[in-house]
Each structure stands twice: as structure tokens, then as C-alpha cells.
N, C-alpha and C positions, 0 to 999 in steps of 0.2 A: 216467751216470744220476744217482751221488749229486751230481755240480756242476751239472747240471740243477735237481735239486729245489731245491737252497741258492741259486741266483739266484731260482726260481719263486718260494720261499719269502718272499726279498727284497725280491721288487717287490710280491708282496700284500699283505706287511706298510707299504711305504711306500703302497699304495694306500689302504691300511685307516685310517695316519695321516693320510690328506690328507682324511678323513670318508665313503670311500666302503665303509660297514661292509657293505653284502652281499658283500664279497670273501671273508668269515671264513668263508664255507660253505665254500669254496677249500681256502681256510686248514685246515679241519678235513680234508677232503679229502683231501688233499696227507698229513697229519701224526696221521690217525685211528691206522692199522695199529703206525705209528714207537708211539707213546706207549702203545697197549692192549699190545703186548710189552714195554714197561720196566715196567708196572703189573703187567703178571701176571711176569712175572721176579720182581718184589721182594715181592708178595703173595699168589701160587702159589695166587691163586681167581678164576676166571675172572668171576665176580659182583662178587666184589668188586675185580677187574681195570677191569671193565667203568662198576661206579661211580668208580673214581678217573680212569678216563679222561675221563667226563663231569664231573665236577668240576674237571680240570686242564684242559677247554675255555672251563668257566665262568671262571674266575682267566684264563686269558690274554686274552679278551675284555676283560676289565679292564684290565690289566698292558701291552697292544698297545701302545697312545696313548703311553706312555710308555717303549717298550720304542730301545735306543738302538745297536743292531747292535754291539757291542763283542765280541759272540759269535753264531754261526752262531743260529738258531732253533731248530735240532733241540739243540743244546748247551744251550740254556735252555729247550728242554721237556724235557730230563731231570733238569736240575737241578729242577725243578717236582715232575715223579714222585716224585723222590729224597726231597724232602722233607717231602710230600703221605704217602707212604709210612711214612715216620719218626713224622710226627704220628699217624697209621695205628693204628702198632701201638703207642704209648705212649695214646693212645686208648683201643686192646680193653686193654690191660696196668690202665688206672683201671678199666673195667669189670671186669676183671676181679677184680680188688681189692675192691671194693666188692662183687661177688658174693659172694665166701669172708668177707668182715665182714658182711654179711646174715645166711650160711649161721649165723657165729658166734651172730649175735645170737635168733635164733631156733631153735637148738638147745634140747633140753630143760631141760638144763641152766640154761642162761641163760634162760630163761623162770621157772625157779622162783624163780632169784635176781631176777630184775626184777620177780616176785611179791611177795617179801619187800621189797624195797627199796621198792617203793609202799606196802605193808601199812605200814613203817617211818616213811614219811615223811608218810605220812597219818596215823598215830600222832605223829609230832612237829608236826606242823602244828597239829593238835590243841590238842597239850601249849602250843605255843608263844601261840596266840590266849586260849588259859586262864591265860595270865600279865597280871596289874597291868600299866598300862600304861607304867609309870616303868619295869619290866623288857623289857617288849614291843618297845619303842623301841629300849632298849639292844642287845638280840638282835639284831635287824632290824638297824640298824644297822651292829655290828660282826661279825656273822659272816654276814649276808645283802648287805649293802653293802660288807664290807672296809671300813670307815671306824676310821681310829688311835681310840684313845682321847681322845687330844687335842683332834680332831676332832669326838667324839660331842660333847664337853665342852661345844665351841662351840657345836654346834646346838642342845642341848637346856640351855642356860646353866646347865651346873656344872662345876665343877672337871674336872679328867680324872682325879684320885682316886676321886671319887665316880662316874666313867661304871665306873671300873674293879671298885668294888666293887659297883656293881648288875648288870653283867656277869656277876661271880663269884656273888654271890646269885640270878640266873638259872638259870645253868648247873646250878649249886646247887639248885634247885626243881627243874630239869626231869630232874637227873639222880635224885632222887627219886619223882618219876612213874614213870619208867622202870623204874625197880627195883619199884614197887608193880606194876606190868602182867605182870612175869615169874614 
């Protein structure tokens, strides 16, 4: 029976390459049962047995045209499963990740603090647009741009002593704001 299937296999698949695609119904036919058992073996939910099976019909539908008999069919529709599988569970594994960094971020905890930190940055926003603008620049620039000193120097035509000391004269103002607010 199994060298039965692996010739029937054979010739649908060469049918299938010569462009006579309603063979694939065959195709499915023939290789439904084989494949929903390797899916639910490796995925132990018959649901979601059921969708990898449908999905590893859609991919060889694809994959036929070019498929090159080097290996039996039923051997490269498990390697399919195997794989399909693998992507599977590293798949629900990001979901899953991403759920427990959700859980985090929305814990009470972390709501107070993501409170504060907008309270804060809305208070420095503030602070920072209430600076001269030979300071405003500077700021912007080198701690909202990452831009060297040397750098700011060129853009705003001074020296890169003088970016360095309206930076510090900055910092300087705003870190006095701050103390005045607390």
C-alpha cells in the first residue's frame, strides 16, 4: 500500500508540473490524513492540527512547480509540518512575551510611574521651551539630537567652547527650575 501511494504520489505531482493543477485535489486526497497526524503529533490541538494542515496545502501548492523528486513526497510533507510547527510555537513563545510585557506595563505599579514620567516630562518640556533660544538650540541639539559639541558648533557658527558652555549654562537654568517646582 505505502509503494502504491509513493508512485500515485509521483505521477500527480508530474501531472500537476505539466500544468494540469486540478490534480492537487488528488494531491490533498491521497496526503490529507498523512499530514493532519504529523500536525497534531507536534501541536497536540486538533484546531490548531487542523490549521497547519491547511496551510501546509497552501505552501505545497506553491512549492509543486518546483518540487524535484530527490525525496519521496510524504518525506517533504513532513519536513513541511516539522517546520511550519517550529515557526508554530516560536510564534505563540513572541506572543507570548509580548503578553507578560503588556501585563508589565500596565500593572499598577507602572502606571504610576508612567504617570510621573509624563508629569516630568511635561514639566521639562516646559522648562525647556522657556529657555532663550541660543540655549533652546543648544539643548535640543545635544541631548535631543545626540550631536558632539563640535558639531553643534558648526551648525549654529561658534566655536564648540562656546556650544559647550551654553549647554552647561542650560542645564544650569533648568536645573534650577527644577529645584524651584519641588
Amino acid at each position: 500500500m505505502k509503494g502504491s501511494s509513493k508512485v500515485k504520489n509521483e505521477e500527480l505531482v508530474r501531472c500537476f508540473q505539466k500544468g494540469d493543477h486540478n490534480v492537487f485535489g488528488e494531491i490533498v486526497k491521497l496526503n490529507h490524513r498523512y499530514v493532519f497526524k504529523i500536525a497534531l503529533k507536534f501541536l497536540r490541538s486538533i484546531e490548531d492540527a487542523e490549521d497547519l494542515t491547511q496551510e501546509i496545502f497552501l505552501k505545497l501548492y506553491h512549492y509543486l512547480p518546483k518540487f524535484k523528486f530527490k525525496s519521496d513526497l510524504k518525506t517533504y510533507l513532513y519536513k513541511m509540518v516539522q517546520n511550519a510547527a517550529s515557526d508554530y510555537y516560536k510564534k505563540e513563545e513572541k506572543i507570548k512575551e509580548k503578553y507578560v510585557d503588556l501585563e508589565l506595563q500596565i500593572s499598577p505599579e507602572r502606571i504610576d510611574e508612567k504617570i510621573l514620567e509624563e508629569e516630568t516630562l511635561g514639566e521639562m518640556e516646559q522648562a525647556i521651551i522657556g529657555l532663550s533660544d541660543k540655549y533652546k538650540e543648544v539643548i535640543l541639539l545635544k541631548d535631543f539630537q545626540g550631536l558632539s559639541y563640535k558639531e553643534i558648533g558648526k551648525r549654529l557658527k561658534i566655536s564648540e567652547n562656546a556650544a559647550k558652555m551654553r549647554h552647561f549654562h542650560a542645564l544650569k537654568i533648568l536645573k534650577s527650575r527644577f529645584q524651584d517646582l519641588e
